[in-house]
C-alpha positions in Angstrom: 0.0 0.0 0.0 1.0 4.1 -0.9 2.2 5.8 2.3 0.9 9.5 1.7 4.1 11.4 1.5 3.4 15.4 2.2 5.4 17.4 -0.8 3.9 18.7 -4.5 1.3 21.1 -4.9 -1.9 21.2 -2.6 -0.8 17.9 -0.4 1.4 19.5 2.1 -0.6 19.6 5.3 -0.8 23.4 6.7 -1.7 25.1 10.2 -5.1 25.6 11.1 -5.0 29.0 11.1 -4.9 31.9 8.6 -2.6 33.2 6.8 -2.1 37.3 6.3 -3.3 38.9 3.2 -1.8 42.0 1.4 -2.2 43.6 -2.0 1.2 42.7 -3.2 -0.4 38.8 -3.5 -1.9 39.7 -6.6 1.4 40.7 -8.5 4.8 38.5 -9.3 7.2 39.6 -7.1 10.8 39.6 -9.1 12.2 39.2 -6.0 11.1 35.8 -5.9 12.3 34.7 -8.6 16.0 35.5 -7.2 15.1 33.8 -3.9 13.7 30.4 -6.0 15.2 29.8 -9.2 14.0 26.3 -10.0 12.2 26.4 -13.3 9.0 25.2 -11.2 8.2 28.5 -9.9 5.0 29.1 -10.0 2.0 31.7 -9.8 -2.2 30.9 -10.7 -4.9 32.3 -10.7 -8.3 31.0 -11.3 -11.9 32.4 -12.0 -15.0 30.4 -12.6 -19.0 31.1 -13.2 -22.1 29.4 -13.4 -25.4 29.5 -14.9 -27.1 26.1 -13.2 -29.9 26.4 -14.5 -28.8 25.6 -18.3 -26.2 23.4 -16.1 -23.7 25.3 -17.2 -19.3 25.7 -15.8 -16.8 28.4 -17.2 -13.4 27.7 -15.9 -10.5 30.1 -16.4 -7.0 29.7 -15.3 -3.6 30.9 -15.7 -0.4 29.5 -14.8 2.9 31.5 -15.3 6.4 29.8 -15.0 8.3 33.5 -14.3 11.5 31.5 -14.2 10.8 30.6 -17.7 9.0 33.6 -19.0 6.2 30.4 -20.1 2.4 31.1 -19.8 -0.1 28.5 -20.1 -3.8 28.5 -19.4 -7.3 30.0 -21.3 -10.9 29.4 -20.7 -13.4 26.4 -21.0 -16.9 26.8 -20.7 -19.2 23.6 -20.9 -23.0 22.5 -20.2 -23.8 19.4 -18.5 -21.3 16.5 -18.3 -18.6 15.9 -21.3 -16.4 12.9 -21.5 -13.8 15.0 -22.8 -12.4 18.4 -22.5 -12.7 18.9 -26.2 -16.4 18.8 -26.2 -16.7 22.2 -24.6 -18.8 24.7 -26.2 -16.3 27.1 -25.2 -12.4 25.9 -25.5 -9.3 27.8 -25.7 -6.9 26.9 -23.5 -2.9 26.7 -24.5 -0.2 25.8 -23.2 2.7 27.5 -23.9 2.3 31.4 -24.5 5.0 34.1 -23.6 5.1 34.9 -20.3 5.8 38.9 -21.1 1.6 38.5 -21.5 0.4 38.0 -17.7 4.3 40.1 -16.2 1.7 42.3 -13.8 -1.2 39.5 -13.5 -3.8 41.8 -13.0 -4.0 43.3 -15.9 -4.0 40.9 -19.2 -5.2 39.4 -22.8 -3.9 35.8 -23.6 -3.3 34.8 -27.2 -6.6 33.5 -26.6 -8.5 36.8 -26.3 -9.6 35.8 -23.1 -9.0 39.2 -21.3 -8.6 39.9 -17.4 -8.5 43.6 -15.9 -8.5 44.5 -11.7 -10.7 47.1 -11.6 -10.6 47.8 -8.5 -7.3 46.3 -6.6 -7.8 42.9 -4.8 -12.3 43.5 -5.0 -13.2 43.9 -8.8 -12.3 42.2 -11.8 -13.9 42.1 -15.1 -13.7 38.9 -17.5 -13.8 39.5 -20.9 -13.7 36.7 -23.9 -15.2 37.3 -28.1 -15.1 34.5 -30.3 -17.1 35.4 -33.0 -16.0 32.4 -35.5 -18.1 30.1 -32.6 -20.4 32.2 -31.3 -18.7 32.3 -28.1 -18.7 35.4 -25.7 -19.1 36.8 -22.7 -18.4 39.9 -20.3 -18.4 39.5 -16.7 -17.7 41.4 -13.6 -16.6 39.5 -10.5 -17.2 42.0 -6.8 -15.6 40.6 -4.0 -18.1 40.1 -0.9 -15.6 38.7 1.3 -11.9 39.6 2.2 -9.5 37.3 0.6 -9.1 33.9 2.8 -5.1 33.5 2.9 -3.9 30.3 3.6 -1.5 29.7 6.7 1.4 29.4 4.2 0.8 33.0 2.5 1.1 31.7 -0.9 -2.2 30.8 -1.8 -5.5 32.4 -0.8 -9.5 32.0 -1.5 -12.3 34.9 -2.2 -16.2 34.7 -2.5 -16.7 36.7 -5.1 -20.5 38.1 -6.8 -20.4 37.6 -10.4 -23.0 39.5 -12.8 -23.0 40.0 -17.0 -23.9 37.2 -19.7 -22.5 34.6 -21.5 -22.8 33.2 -25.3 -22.3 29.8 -26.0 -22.6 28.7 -29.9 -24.8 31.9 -30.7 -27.5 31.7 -27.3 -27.2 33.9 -24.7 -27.5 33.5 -21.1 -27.2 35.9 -17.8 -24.8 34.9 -15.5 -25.8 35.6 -11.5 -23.9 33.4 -9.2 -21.6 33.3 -6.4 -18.3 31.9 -7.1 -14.8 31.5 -5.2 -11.6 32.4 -6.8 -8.1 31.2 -6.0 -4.9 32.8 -6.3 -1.4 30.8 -5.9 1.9 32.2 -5.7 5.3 31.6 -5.0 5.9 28.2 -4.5 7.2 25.3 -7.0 5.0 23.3 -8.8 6.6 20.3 -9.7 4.0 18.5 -11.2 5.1 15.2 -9.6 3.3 12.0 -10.2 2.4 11.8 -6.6 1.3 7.9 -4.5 -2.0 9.2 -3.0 -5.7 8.9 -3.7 -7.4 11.9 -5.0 -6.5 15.5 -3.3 -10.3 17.1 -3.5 -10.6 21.2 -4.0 -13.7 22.0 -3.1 -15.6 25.6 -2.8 -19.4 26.9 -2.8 -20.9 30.0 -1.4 -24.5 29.7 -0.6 -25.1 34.2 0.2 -22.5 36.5 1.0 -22.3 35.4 4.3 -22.3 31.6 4.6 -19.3 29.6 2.4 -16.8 27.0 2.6 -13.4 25.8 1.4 -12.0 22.5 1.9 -8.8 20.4 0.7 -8.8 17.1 1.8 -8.6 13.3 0.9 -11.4 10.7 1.4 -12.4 9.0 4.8 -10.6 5.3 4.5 -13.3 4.5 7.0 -16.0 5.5 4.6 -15.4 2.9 2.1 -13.9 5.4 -0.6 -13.1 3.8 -4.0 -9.6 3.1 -3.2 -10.0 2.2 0.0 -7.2 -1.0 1.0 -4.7 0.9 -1.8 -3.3 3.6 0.0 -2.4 4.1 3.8 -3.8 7.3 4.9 -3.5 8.2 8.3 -6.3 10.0 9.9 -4.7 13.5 10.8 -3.4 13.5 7.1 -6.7 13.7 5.8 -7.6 17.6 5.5 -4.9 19.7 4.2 -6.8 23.2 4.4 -9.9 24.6 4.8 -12.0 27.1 5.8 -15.9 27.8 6.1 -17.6 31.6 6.0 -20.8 31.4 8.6 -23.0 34.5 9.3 -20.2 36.6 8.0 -18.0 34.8 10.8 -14.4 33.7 9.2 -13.3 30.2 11.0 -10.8 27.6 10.6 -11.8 23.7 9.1 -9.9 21.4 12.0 -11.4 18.2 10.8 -12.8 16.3 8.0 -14.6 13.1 6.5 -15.7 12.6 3.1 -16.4 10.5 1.0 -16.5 10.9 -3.2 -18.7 9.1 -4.9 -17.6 8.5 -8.6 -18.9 7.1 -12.3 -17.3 4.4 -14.5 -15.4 7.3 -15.9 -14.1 8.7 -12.5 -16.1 11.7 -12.7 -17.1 12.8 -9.6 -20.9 12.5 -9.2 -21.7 13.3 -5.3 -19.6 13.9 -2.1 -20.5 13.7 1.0 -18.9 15.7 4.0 -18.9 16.3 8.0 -16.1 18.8 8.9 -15.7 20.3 12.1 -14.7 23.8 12.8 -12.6 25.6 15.4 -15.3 26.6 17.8 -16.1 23.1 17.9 -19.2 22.9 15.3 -20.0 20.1 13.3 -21.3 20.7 9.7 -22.6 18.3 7.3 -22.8 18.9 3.5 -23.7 17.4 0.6 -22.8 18.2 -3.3 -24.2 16.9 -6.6 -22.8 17.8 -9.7 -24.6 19.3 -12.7 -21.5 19.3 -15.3 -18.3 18.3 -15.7 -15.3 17.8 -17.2 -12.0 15.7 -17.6 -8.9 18.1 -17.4 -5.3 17.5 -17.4 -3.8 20.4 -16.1 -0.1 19.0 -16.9 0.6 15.1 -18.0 1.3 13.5 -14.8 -2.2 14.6 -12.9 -5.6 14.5 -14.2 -8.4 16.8 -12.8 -12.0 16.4 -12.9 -13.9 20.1 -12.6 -17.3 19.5 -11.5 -20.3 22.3 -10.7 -21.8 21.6 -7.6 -25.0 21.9 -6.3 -25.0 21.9 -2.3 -26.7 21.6 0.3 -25.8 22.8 4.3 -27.9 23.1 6.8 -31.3 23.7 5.0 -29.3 26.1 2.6 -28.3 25.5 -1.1 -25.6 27.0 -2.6 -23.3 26.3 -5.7 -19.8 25.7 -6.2 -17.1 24.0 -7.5 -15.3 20.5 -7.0 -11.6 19.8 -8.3 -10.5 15.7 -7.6 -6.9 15.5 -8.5 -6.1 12.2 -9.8 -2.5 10.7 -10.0 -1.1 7.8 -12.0 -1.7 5.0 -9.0 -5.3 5.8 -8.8 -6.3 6.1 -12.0 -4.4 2.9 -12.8 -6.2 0.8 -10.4 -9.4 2.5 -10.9 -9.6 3.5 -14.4 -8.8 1.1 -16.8 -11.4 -1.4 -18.6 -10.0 -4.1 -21.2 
């Protein structure tokens, strides 16, 4: 059996407490670069929206390489569940641009057209794409309603954010009105090792401006998981980070169960969760997903992205669910001859 090893992006286990935000998280820092030369340096940044009720995910992301003046990243937008990523109604998404594009990161156009602009620093940000060949479009504003959630390692931080404007997918458009979280990572290398664990789950949804949640963990070995009897997890090695947002309270995740329930394809279909938080509260939520899609964000990992419909306490909100899958998982799991 795997012994979970903590090292590579999103595995290392952090403190359960928050980290500090500033304004200079939102821009490269050159200095960086001097103090970590390894080509793997890295800095993301992600924004996403939803329109449910045509089931439909837009997933943006960049990811610079500054020590290699390399930019890869671009938009998908999909409705309801796609066996692969080339399905999307919306897809431009490259790998290797210059990185001169994205040198301030809050200010940009890829050589996709997909254009990002802070328009207000660290609370607005406007998302622009036209693609007029597909009858692909769309102009949205994201307005923070929360501070940005740094993470205890001060490379990586969440933010609920209000998103408002439309979207056109293959000539029909439709208004976007949703809650979604955005991510920002800086900083630290991304090595994109082919890592022995079962899937490492990024999770988010906001259900108002005043009640959210964030949580990175693994499944519950005691909850049957998929893989359970493959991998050695230890119990405290099961939540890496999170966070939850409650009455417009900010408090830390200290402890975790879930469980991922997936199809023959290893998309995630439904999770299941009880975390506690660090006044003692016990919360269970459940999430069903509406869409999906198979992503490989570099060769060694695959990466589900999955809209969420959840439920918490009587509320429903929406969000998103990332499973990062590694080569001894999907081995086992996801092979049929």
């Amino acid at each position: 059996m795997s012994q979970l090893k903590d090292g590579g992006f999103f595995v290392q286990k952090f403190d359960e407490k928050f980290g500090t935000y500033s304004l200079d998280a939102e821009y490269p820092r050159k200095e960086t670069q001097i103090e970590k030369p390894h080509y793997s340096l890295t800095e993301t940044q992600y924004f996403g929206f939803f329109v449910p009720e045509e089931r439909i995910q837009c997933f943006m992301w960049t990811w610079y390489h500054p020590n290699m003046n390399v930019v890869s990243g671009g938009v998908m937008g999909w409705q309801g569940f796609k066996k692969f990523n080339v399905g999307c109604e919306i897809l431009d998404y490259r790998a290797f641009m210059n990185g001169e594009l994205v040198e301030d990161f809050t200010n940009y156009t890829l050589d996709s057209g997909i254009t990002l602009a802070m328009t207000k620093p660290g609370q607005q940000f406007r998302l622009t794409y036209d693609d007029p060949e597909h009858g692909n479009s769309f102009d949205v504003i994201q307005d923070a309603v929360s501070e940005p959630l740094m993470w205890p390692s001060n490379h990586h931080f969440e933010q609920i954010m209000r998103c408002s404007g439309t979207i056109t997918m293959r000539g029909k458009t439709h208004e976007v009105k949703c809650f979604s979280v955005r991510d920002r990572s800086y900083g630290e290398y991304r090595k994109e090792l082919s890592i022995a664990i079962p899937p490492n789950n990024w999770m988010a949804a906001t259900f108002d401006e005043n009640n959210a949640f964030c949580v990175v963990g693994l499944d519950d070995p005691k909850r049957e998981p998929l893989w359970k009897g493959r991998f050695d997890i230890a119990p405290d090695a099961l939540l890496r980070f999170g966070w939850m947002v409650i009455d417009g309270e900010r408090v830390v995740i200290t402890r975790v169960s879930m469980k991922t329930d997936f199809d023959s394809e290893l998309l995630p279909r439904r999770i299941t969760l009880r975390v506690t938080d660090s006044n003692g509260r016990e919360h269970d939520l459940v999430g069903e997903a509406y869409a999906s899609l198979p992503f490989a964000p570099w060769p060694n990992a695959r990466m589900p992205i999955c809209a969420m419909r959840w439920t918490w306490n009587g509320r429903v909100g929406l969000g998103e669910f990332q499973s990062l899958q590694y080569n001894d998982f999907a081995r086992l799991h996801g092979s049929y001859t």
